[in-house]
N, C-alpha and C positions, 0 to 999 in steps of 0.2 A: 784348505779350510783354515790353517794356521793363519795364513796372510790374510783373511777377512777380517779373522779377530785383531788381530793386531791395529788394521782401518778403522773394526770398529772400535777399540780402548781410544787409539787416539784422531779418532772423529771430534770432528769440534762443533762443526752443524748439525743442530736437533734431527734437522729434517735426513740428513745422510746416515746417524746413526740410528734411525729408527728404520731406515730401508737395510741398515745391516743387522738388525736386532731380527725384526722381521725372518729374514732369510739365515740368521743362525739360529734361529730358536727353533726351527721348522727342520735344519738338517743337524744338531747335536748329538752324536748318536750316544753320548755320555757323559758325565761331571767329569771320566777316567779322563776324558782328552785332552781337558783344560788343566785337568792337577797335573798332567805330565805334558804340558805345554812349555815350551823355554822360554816362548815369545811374551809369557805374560811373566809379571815380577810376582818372587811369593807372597809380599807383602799386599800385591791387587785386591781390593773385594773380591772379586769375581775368582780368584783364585779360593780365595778362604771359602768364599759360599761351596766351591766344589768340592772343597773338603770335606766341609760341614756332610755335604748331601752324600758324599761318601761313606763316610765315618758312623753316618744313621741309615744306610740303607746294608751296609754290613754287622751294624748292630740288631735292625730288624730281621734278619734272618739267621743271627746266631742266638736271640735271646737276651740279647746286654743294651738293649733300647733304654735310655732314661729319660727323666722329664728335662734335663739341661741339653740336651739333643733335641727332644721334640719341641723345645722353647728356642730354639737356633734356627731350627726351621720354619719357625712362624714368622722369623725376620727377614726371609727371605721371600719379597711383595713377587707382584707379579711383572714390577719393571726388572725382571731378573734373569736373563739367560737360563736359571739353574730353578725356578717356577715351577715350572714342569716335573722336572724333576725331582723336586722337593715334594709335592704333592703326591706324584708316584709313592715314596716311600711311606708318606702319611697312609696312601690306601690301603697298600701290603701290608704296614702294622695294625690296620683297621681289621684287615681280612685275618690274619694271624690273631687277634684278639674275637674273631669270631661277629664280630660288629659290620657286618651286615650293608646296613643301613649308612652307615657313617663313611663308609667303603664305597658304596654306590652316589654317597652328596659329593665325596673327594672330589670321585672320577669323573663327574661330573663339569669340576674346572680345569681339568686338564684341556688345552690346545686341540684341537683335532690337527693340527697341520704339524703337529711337533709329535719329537719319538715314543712318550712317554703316551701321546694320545693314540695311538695305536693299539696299544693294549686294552683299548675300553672292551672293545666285543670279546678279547678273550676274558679279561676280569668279569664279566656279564654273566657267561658262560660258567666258570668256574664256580661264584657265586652262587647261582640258579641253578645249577646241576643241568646244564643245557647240552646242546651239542657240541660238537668241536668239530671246528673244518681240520684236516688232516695236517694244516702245516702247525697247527696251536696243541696236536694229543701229543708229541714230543715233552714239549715243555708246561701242557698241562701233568704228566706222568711223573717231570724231573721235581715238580714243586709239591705235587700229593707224596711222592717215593718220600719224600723227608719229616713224613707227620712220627711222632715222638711215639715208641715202645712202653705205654707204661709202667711196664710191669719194672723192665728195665733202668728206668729213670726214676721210681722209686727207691729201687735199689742204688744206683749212682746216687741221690741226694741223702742216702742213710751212710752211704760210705763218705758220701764229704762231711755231714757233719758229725761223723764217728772222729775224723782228721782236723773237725774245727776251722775250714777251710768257706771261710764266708762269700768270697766272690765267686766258690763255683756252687755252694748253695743256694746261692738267688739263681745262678746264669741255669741252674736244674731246675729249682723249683718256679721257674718264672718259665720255661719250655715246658711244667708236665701242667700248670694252671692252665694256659693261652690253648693248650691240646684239651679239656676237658671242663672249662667254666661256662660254656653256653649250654652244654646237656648236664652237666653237674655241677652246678654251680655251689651247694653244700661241699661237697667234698676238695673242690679246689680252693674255698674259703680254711678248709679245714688242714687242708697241708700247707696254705698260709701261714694261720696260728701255729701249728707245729715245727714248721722251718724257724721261724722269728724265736719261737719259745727255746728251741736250738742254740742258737745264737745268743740270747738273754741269759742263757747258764754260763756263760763266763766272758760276755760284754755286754756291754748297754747295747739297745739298735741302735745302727748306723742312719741317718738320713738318707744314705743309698737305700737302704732295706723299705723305710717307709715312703721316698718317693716311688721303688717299684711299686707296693702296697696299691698307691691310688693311681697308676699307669695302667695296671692288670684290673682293676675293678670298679674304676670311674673314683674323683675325689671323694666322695662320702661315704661311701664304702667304703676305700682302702682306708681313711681316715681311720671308720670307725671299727675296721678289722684292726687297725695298730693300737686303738686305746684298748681293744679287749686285749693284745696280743703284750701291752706291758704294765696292767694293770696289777698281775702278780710281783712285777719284775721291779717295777719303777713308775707308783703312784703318781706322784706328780707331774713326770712328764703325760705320763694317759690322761688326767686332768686336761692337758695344753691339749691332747689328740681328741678327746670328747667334746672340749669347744669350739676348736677348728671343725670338725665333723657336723655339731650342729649349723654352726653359723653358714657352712656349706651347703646341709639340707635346708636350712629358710633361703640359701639362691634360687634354689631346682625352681620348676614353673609349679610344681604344686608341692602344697603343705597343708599337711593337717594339725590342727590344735590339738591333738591327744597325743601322736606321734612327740612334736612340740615338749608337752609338758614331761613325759617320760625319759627324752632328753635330760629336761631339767633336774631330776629327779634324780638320775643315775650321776650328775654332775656335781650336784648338790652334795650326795653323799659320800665322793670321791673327794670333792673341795674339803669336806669335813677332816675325816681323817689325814688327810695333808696337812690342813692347817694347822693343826692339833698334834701331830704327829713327827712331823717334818719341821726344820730347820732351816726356814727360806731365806734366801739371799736376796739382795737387793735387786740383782739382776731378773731373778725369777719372778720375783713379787711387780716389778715394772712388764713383764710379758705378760703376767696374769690379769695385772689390771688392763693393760693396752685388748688385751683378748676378750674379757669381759665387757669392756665397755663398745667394741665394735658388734660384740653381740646383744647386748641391750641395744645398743642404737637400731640395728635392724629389728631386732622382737618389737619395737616401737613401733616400727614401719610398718609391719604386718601386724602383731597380735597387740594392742593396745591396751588389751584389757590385761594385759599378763604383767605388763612393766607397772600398771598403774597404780598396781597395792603395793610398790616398793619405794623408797627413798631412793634415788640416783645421789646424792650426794652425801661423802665421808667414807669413799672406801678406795681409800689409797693407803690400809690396813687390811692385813690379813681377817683382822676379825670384820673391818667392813665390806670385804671381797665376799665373805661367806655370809653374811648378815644378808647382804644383797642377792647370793644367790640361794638362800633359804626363802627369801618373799617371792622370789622366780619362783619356786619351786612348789611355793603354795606349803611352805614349811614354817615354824614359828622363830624367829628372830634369834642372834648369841644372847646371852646373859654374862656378865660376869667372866669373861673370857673363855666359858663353857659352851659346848654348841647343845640345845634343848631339842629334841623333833619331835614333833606334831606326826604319829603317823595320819598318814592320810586316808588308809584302807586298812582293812585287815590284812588282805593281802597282795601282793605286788599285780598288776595291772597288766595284762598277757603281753601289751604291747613291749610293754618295759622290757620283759623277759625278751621278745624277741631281740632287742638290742642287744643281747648278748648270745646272739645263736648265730652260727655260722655249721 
């Protein structure tokens, strides 16, 4: 097989290397063979992709999957030798995340004629609690034997971060979540905010910490578990995580305008006290506008009536950033370099409150 690949790297005719792609993509029995190939140079694509699909499918099964892994994998098309295999590990992290569904579209583009496509009927199987032909209850046994002790792994992620020891409190707390967020989704939201809150007692979160956040709970969730998760800690970054969060939730395919304005609301009041409070630097004050104005432009797109009682223009000013998102918010304008509010209710709006329940 060495000497195919090698024909096929340096095939020069479309048509001869598509007859050797063909017939290697069908017998690969691994990314292993190509990273520990001599015939191909380390600098090859094809060598890096097997990396890549290495490096993330040992990450998927120890717990240390990131979003700069599963963004490595999306580059890898389907004119790729390592397709298949890349896909494979996209389903195993689907099926370890408890997603179902997402696990079953994967599996779906996998090859049937390739190594990776052979697993479908046993992924099927495992999935749907189905049967097992006798050669798949082996390694259906070896892949359930390793579901996560919770008792145990509460206790490991109290001892790491007793020791302050942040990469093996994600690599814990992201193995007892994926074990327990599709029948408990409360409570693995809830040792979320506890591990993070961990961590915030004597650093700021790391960008690791929050792209796990939205790897383990989808982007708007994990977004908006990290703005509850540093809103004690570090106001103004949960600002940037509250807006990124909304402008997430107006992607999804549905949106509600109540949802929407309680967004605004909890934004509104978080912009306040930042602005008022805090000490912004040029650099942040250009995020905050660049962040605002991609979320007005979308609130446009959808909820027209919500941008329309406000002034889009003069807020490349902290007081005009909040100025604008007090009229979002259905709140009364700055004064005087003062923020005034208008309550809007007596009392906060259930929905609102959920935005802060995990």
């Amino acid at each position: 097989m060495h000497n195919r690949l090698k024909e096929y790297i340096q095939a020069a005719g479309q048509s001869e290397k598509q007859a050797l792609f063909n017939e290697l993509a069908a017998a690969l029995p691994s990314p292993l063979f190509i990273t520990g190939c001599e015939i191909i140079p380390e600098d090859h694509p094809l060598k890096q992709e097997a990396w890549i699909v290495s490096d993330a499918f040992e990450a998927v099964t120890n717990g240390m999957f990131s979003f700069e892994l599963s963004r490595q994998l999306d580059l890898i098309g389907e004119d790729s030798l390592l397709y298949p295999w890349a896909q494979l590990t996209k389903a195993v992290e689907a099926f370890y995340n408890r997603n179902s569904e997402e696990a079953f579209r994967i599996l779906e583009t996998l090859p049937e004629d390739s190594a990776p496509g052979r697993f479908r009927e046993f992924f099927a199987a495992l999935i749907e609690s189905g049967d097992f032909s006798e050669e798949w209850l082996k390694l259906k046994n070896a892949v359930l034997d390793d579901a996560i002790d919770l008792k145990s792994g509460l206790e490991q992620l109290s001892e790491a971060a007793q020791a302050g020891m942040e990469d093996l409190m994600l690599e814990t707390a992201g193995m007892i979540i994926r074990d327990i967020r599709k029948d408990h989704p409360d409570k693995a939201a809830e040792i979320l905010i506890w591990t993070f809150e961990q961590l915030q007692e004597s650093d700021v979160l790391s960008d690791k910490a929050a792209e796990m956040a939205q790897l383990l709970f989808g982007e708007t969730e994990g977004l908006r578990l990290t703005a509850l998760s540093t809103l004690s800690f570090d106001q103004d970054r949960s600002l940037i995580y509250w807006l990124l969060a909304l402008h997430s939730y107006l992607q999804s395919r549905e949106t509600r305008e109540f949802e929407v304005k309680a967004y605004l609301r909890i934004i509104c009041d978080v912009a306040e006290t930042v602005t008022l409070e805090f000490e912004l630097t040029e650099e942040y004050l250009s995020l905050l506008i660049t962040h605002t104005e991609s979320l007005v432009e979308r609130l446009n797109h959808i909820y027209p009536d919500i941008t329309s009682r406000v002034s889009l223009n003069h807020q490349n000013t902290t007081a005009g950033i909040l100025s604008l998102l007090q009229g979002l918010a259905g709140e009364e304008q700055v004064h005087h370099g003062r923020a005034h509010k208008k309550t809007i209710q007596n009392t906060p709006a259930p929905v609102q409150l959920e935005l802060f329940a995990f």
